[in-house]
TIPA-14002 format. One record per residue (C-alpha): residue in one letter; x, y, z; chain; residue number from 1. Coordinates in nm, 2 decimals, decimal comma. Each point is the difference from the previous one (the first is absolute). Layout:
<atoms>
ATOM aa     px     py     pz ch   i
ATOM  A      X      Y      Z  A NUM
...
</atoms>
This chain:
<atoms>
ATOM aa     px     py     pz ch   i
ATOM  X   0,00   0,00   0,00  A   1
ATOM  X   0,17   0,31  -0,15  A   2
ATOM  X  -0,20   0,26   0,20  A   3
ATOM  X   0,01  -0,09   0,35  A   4
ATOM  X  -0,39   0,13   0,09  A   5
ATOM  X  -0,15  -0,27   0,23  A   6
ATOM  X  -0,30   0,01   0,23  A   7
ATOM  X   0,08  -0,29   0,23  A   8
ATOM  X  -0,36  -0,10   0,19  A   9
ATOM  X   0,03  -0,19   0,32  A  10
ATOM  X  -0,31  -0,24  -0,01  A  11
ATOM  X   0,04  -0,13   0,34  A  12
ATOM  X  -0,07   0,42   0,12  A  13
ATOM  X  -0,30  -0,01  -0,17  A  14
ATOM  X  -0,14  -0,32   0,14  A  15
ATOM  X   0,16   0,15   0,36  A  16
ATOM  X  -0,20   0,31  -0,08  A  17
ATOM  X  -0,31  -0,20  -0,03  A  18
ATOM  X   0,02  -0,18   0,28  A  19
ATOM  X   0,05   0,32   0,18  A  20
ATOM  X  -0,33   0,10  -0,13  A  21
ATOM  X  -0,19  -0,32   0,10  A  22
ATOM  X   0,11   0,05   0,37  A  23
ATOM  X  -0,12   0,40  -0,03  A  24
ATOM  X  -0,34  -0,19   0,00  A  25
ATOM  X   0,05  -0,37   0,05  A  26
ATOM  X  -0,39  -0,09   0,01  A  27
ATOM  X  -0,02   0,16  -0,38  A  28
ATOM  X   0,04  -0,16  -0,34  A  29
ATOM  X   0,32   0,19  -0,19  A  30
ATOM  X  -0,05   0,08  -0,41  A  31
ATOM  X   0,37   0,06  -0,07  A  32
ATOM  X  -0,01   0,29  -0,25  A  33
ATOM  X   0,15  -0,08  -0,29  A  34
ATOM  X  -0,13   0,27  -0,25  A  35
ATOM  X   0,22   0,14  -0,30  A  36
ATOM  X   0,26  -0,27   0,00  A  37
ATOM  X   0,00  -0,03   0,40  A  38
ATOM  X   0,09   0,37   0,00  A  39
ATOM  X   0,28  -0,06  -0,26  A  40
ATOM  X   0,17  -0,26   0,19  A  41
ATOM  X  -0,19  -0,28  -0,18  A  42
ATOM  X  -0,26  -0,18   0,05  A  43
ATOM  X  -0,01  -0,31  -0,11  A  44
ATOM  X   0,35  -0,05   0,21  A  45
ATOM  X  -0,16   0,14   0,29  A  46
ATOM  X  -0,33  -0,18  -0,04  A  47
ATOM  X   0,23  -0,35  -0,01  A  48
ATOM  X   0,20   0,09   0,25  A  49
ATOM  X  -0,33   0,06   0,25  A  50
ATOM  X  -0,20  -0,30  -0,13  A  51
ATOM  X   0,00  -0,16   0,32  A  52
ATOM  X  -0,10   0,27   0,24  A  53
ATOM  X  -0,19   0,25  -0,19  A  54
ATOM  X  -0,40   0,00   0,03  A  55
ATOM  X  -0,04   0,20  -0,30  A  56
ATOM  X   0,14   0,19  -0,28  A  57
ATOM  X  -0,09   0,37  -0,07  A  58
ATOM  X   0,02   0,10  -0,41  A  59
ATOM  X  -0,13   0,30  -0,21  A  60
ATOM  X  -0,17  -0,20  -0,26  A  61
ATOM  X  -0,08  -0,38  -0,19  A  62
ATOM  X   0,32   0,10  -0,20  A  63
ATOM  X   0,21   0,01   0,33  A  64
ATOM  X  -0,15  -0,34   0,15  A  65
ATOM  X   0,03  -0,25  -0,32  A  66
ATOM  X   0,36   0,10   0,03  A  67
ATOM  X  -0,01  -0,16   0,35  A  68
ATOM  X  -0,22  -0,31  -0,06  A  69
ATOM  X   0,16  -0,03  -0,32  A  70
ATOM  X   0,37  -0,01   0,20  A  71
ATOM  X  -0,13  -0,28   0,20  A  72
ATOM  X  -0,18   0,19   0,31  A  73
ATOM  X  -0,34  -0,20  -0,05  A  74
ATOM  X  -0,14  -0,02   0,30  A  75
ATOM  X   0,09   0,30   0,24  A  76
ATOM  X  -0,34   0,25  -0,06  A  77
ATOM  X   0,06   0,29  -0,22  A  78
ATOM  X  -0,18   0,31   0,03  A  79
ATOM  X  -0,07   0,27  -0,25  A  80
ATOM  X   0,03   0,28   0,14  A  81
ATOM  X  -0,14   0,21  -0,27  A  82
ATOM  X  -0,25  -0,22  -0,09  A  83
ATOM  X  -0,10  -0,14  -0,33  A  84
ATOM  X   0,02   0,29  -0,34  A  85
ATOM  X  -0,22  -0,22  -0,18  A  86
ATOM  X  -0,28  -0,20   0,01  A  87
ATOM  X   0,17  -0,32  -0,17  A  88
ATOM  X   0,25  -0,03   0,27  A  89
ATOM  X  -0,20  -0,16   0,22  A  90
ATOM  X   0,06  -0,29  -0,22  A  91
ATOM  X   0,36   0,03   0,11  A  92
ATOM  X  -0,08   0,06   0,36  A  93
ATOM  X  -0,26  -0,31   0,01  A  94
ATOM  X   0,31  -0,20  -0,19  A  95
ATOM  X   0,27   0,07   0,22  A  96
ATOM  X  -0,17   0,09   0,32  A  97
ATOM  X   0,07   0,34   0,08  A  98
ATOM  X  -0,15   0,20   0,26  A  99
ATOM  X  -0,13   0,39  -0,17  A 100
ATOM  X  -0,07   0,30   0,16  A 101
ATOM  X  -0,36   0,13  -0,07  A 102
ATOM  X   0,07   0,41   0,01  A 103
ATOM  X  -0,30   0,14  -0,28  A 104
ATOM  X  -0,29  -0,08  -0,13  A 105
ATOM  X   0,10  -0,19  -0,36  A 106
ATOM  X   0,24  -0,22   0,26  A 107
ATOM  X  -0,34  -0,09   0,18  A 108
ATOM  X  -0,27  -0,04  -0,28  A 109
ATOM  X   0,27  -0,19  -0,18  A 110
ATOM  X   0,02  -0,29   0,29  A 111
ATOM  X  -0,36   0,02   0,06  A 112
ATOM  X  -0,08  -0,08  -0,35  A 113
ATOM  X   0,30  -0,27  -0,08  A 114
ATOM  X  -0,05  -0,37  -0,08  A 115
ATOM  X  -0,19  -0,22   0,27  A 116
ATOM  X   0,28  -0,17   0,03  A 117
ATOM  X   0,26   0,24   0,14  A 118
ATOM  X   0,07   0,06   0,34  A 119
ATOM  X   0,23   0,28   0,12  A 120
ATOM  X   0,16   0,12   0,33  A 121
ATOM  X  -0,08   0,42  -0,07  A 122
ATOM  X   0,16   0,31   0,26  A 123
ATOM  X  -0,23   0,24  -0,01  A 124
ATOM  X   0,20   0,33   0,01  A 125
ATOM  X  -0,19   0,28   0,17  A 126
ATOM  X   0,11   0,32  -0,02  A 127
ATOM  X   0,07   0,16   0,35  A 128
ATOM  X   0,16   0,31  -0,05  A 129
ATOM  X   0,25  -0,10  -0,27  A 130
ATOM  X  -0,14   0,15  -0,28  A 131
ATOM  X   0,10  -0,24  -0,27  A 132
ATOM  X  -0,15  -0,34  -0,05  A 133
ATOM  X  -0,30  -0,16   0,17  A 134
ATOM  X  -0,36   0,06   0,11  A 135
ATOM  X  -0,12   0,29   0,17  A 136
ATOM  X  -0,23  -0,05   0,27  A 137
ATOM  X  -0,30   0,05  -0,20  A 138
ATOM  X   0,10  -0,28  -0,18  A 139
ATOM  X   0,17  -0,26   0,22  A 140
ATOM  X  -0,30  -0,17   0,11  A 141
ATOM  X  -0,17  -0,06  -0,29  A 142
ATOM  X   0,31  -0,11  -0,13  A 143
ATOM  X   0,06  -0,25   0,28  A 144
ATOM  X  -0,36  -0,12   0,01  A 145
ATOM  X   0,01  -0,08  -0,38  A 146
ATOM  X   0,33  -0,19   0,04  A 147
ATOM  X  -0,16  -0,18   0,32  A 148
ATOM  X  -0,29  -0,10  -0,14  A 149
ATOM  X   0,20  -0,15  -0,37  A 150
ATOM  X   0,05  -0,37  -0,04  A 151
ATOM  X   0,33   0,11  -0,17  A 152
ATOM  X   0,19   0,11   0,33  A 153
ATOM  X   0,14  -0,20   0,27  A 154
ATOM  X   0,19   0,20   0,19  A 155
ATOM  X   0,01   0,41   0,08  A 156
ATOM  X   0,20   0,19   0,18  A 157
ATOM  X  -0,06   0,36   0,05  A 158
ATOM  X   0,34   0,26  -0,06  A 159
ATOM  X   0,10   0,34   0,00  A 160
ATOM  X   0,29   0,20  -0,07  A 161
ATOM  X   0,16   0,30   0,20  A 162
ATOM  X   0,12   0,31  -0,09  A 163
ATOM  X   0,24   0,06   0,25  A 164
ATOM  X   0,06  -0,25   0,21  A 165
ATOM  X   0,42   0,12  -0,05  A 166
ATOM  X  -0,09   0,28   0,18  A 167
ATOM  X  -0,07  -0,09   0,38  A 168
ATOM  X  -0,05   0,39   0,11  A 169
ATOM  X  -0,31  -0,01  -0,26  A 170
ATOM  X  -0,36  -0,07   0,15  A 171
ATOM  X  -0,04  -0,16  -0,37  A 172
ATOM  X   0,03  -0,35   0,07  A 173
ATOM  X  -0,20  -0,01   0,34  A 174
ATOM  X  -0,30   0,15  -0,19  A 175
ATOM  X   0,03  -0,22  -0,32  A 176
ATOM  X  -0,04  -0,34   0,27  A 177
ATOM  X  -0,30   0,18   0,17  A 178
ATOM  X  -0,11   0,08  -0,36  A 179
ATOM  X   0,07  -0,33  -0,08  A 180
ATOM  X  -0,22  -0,17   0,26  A 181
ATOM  X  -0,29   0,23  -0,04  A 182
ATOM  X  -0,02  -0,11  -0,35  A 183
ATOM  X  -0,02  -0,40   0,02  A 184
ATOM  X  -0,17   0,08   0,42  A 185
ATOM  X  -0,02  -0,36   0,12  A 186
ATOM  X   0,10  -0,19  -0,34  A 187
ATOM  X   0,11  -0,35   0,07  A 188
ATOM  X   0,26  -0,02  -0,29  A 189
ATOM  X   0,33  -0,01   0,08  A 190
ATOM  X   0,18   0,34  -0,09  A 191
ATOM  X   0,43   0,13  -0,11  A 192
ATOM  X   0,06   0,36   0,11  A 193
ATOM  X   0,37   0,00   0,04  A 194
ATOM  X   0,28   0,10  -0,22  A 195
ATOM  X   0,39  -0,02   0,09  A 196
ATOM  X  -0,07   0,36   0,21  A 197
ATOM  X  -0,31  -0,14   0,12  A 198
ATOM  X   0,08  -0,33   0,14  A 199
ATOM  X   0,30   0,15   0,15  A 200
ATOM  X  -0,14   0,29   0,25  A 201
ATOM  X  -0,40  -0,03  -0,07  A 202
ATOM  X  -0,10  -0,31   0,23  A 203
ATOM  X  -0,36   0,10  -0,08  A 204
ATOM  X   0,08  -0,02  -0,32  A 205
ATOM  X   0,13  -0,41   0,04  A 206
ATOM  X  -0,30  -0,24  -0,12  A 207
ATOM  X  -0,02  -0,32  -0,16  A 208
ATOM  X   0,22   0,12  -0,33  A 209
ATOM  X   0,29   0,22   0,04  A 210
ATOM  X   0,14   0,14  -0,31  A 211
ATOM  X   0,38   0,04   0,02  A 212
ATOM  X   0,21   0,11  -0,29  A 213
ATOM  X   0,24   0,26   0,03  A 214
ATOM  X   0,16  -0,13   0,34  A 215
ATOM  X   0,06  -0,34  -0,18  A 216
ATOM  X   0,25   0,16  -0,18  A 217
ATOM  X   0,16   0,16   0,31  A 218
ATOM  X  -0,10   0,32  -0,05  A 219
ATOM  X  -0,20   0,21   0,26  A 220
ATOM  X  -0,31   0,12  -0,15  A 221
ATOM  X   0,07   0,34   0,27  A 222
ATOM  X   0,23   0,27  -0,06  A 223
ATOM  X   0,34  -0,05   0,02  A 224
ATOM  X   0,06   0,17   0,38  A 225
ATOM  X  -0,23  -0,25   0,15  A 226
ATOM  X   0,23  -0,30  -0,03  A 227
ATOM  X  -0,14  -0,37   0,03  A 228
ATOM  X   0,28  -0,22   0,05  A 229
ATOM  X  -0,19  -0,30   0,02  A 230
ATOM  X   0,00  -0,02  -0,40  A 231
ATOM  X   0,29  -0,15  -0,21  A 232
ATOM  X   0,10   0,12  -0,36  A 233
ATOM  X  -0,09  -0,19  -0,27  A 234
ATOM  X   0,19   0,16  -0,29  A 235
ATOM  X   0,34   0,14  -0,03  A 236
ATOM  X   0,08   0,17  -0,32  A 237
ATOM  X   0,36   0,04  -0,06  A 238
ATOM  X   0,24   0,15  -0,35  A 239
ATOM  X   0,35   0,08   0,00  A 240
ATOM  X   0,21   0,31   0,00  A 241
ATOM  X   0,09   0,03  -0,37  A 242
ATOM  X   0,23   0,36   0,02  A 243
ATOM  X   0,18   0,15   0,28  A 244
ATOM  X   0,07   0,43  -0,04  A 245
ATOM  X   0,15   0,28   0,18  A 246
ATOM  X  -0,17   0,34  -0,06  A 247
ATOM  X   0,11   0,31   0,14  A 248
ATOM  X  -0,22   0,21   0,23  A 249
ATOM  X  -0,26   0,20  -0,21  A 250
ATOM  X  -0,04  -0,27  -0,27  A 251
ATOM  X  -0,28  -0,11  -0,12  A 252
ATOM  X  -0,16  -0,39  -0,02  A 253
ATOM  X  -0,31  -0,14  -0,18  A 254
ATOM  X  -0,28   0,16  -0,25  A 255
ATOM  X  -0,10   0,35   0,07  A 256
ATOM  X   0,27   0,05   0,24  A 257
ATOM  X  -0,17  -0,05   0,27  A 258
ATOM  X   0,32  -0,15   0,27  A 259
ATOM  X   0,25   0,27   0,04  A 260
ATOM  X   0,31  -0,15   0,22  A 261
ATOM  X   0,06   0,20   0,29  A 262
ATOM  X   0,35  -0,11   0,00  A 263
ATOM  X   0,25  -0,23  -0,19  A 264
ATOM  X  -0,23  -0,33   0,00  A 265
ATOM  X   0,02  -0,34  -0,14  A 266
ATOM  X  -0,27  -0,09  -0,20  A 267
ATOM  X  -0,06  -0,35  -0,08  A 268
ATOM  X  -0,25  -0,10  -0,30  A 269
ATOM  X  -0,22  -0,34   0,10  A 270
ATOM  X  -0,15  -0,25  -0,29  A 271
ATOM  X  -0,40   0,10   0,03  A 272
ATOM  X  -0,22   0,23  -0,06  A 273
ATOM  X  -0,39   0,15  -0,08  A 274
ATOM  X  -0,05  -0,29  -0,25  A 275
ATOM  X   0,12  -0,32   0,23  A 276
ATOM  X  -0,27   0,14   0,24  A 277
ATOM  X   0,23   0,27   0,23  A 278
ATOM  X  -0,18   0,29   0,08  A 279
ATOM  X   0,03   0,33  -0,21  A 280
ATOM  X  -0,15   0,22   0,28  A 281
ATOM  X   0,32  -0,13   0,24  A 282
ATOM  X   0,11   0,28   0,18  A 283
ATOM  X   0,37   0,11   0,07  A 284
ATOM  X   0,12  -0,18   0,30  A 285
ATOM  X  -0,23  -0,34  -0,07  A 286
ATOM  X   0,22  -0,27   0,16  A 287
ATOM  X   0,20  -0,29  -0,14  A 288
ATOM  X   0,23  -0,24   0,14  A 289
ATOM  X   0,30  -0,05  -0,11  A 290
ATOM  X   0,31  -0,14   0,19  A 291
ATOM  X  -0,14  -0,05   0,38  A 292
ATOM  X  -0,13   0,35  -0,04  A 293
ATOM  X  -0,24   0,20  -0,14  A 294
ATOM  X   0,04   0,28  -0,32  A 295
ATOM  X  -0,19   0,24  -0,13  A 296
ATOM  X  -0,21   0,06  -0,32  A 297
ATOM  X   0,14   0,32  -0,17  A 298
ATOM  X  -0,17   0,11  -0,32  A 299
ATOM  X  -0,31  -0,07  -0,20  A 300
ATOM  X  -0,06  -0,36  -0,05  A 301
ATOM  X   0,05  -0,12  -0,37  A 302
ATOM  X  -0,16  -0,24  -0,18  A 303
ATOM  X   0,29  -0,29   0,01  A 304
ATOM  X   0,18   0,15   0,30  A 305
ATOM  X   0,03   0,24   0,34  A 306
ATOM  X   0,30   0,19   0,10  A 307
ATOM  X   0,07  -0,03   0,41  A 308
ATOM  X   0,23   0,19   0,20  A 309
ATOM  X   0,30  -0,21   0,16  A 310
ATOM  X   0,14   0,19   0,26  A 311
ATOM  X   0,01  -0,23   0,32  A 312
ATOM  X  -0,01  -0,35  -0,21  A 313
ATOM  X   0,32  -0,18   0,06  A 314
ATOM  X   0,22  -0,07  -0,32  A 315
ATOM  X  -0,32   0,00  -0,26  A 316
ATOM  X   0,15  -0,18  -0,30  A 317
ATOM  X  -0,21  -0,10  -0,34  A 318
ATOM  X  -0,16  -0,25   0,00  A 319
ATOM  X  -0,08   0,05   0,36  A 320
ATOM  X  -0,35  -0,13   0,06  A 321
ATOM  X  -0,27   0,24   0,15  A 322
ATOM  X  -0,33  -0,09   0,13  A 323
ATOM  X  -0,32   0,30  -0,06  A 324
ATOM  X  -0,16  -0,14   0,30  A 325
ATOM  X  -0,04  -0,36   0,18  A 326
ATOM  X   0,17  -0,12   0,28  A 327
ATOM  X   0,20   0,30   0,06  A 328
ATOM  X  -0,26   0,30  -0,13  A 329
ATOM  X  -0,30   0,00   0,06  A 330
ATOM  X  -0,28   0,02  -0,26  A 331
ATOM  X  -0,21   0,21   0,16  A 332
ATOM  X   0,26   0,22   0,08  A 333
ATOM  X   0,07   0,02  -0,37  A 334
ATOM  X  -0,33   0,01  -0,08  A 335
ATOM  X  -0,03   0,32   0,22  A 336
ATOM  X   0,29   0,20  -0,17  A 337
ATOM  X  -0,18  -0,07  -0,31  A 338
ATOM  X  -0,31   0,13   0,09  A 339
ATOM  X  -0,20  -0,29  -0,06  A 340
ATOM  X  -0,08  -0,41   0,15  A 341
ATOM  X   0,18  -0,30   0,03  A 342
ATOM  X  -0,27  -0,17  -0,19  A 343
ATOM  X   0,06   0,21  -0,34  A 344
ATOM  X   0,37  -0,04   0,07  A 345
ATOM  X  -0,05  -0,40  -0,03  A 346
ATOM  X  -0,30   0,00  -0,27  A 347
ATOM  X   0,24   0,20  -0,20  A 348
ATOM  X   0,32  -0,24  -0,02  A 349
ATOM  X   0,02  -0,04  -0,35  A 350
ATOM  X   0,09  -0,31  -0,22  A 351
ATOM  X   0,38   0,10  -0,06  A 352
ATOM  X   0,05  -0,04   0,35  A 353
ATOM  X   0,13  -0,37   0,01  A 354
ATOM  X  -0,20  -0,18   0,37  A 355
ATOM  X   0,12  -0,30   0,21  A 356
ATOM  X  -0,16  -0,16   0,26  A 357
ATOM  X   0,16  -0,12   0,38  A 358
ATOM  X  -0,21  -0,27   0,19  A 359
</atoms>
């Protein structure tokens, strides 16, 4: 491998991750979100690798779970989390017994109408104070009688989404559970509230599905100054140093000039960039590790590669490698010098950068 790119994912962090989750709320069922290619870390891998302690698997869409059941994963539930786009995929979701969310009306006239034969396990997504996806409260009970009351449905479980459940100074989250339980009153279906932020400070929130995702990836789904040390990375990405510079103090680095050195630096260049997945908003002063210590990002980030200040790093040679963030840097601490989340940061790996797996 000529260009030394790698995101190296630690399976055995993601299953330790999601055992951490079950004992948040060790009476609840787990559905191990695995949406968008497990968050970029891959998702059939991680779906293997959990096969024999996961209760359920979280995707987008049908597209996302006949990649799983395809891979091998046929008997582990599956849940859609978007539900169904069409009406013909409950052909697919009859075939290859995948559980839907119900979230509008076409979802629910759809199943109600569908062959005698089918039988589906539906979440009926209610829409608390979300604002995105699911039934309002004029709507929920009518929508949760209908689906009571078809011969096509076997099982349903009643789910919301929060807002801001990453935000534990927000009255948000506390009003969307008392939302929540006004809507379904004294429903006997079993009901999923939490997500990673959720299951880890909301105990109200804990039912009979939790929802992790982010967290499984050992990333904190809360801003980077309230630490949770109780998570382990997942993914280290790591290039090399490809040039090593001295510039003199006023000197320029990067498009649009935007690092001026203060004073004679060292400026090393590192193998990745924009287009491996390496966020263009990084800010000057984004850490790296390099050496048993950490340097600096100086400059614009380009499309194949970032320019880092050296000063402090013992001996930096090329071909020295350098990790963006893992086991030395945190990703959320990355993620909040670029002005953005963990979760894009993954999602957005791209195909150029070459992954390996440690059980």
């Amino acid at each position: 491998m000529a260009r030394n790119c790698i995101a190296s994912i630690n399976l055995d962090a993601i299953k330790k991750n999601y055992l951490y989750a079950k004992s948040l709320s060790p009476r609840s069922k787990a559905i191990a979100i695995i949406k968008a290619n497990a968050y970029g870390h891959g998702a059939v891998k991680v779906a293997k690798h959990l096969k024999d302690c996961a209760d359920c698997y979280g995707v987008a869409c049908s597209e996302e779970a006949l990649e799983l059941r395809n891979s091998g994963i046929s008997s582990t539930p599956i849940l859609l989390l978007e539900g169904i786009f069409e009406e013909s995929e409950l052909n697919l979701v009859d075939k290859h017994n995948l559980w839907m969310v119900v979230c509008n009306d076409n979802q629910l006239q759809w199943i109600l109408k569908s062959k005698p034969s089918h039988k589906f396990d539906v979440f009926v997504k209610i829409d608390s104070g979300m604002g995105r996806l699911g039934f309002q409260e004029k709507g929920s009970n009518k929508a949760i009688n209908s689906l009571e009351n078809s011969s096509n449905v076997k099982n349903i479980t009643l789910m919301t989404h929060f807002s801001s459940a990453d935000n534990q100074n927000s009255p948000s989250t506390i009003n969307q559970i008392e939302q929540f339980n006004n809507i379904i009153d004294s429903n006997q279906n079993n009901t999923s509230l939490a997500n990673s932020a959720a299951l880890m400070v909301f105990e109200k929130a804990h039912s009979e599905y939790t929802r992790p995702g982010i967290m499984l990836y050992g990333s904190s789904p809360f801003p980077y100054s309230e630490k949770f040390k109780d998570l382990s990375p997942a993914m280290t990405l790591q290039s090399s140093l490809i040039s090593i510079k001295e510039f003199k103090s006023g000197q320029s680095i990067g498009y649009g000039e935007r690092y001026v050195c203060k004073e004679d630096t060292l400026i090393g260049v590192v193998a990745i960039g924009y287009a491996d997945g390496y966020p263009r908003s990084a800010q000057d002063g984004t850490p790296v590790f390099i050496n048993g210590g950490i340097a600096r990002v100086a400059g614009r980030v380009s499309m194949d590669m970032i320019t880092i200040n050296l000063k402090g790093i013992k001996n930096p040679q090329i071909g020295d490698c350098v990790e963006l963030f893992g086991e030395n840097v945190s990703i959320d601490e990355v993620a909040e010098n670029c002005n953005t989340i963990s979760y894009e940061i993954f999602s957005q790996i791209t195909n150029r950068v070459y992954k390996t797996y440690v059980s």
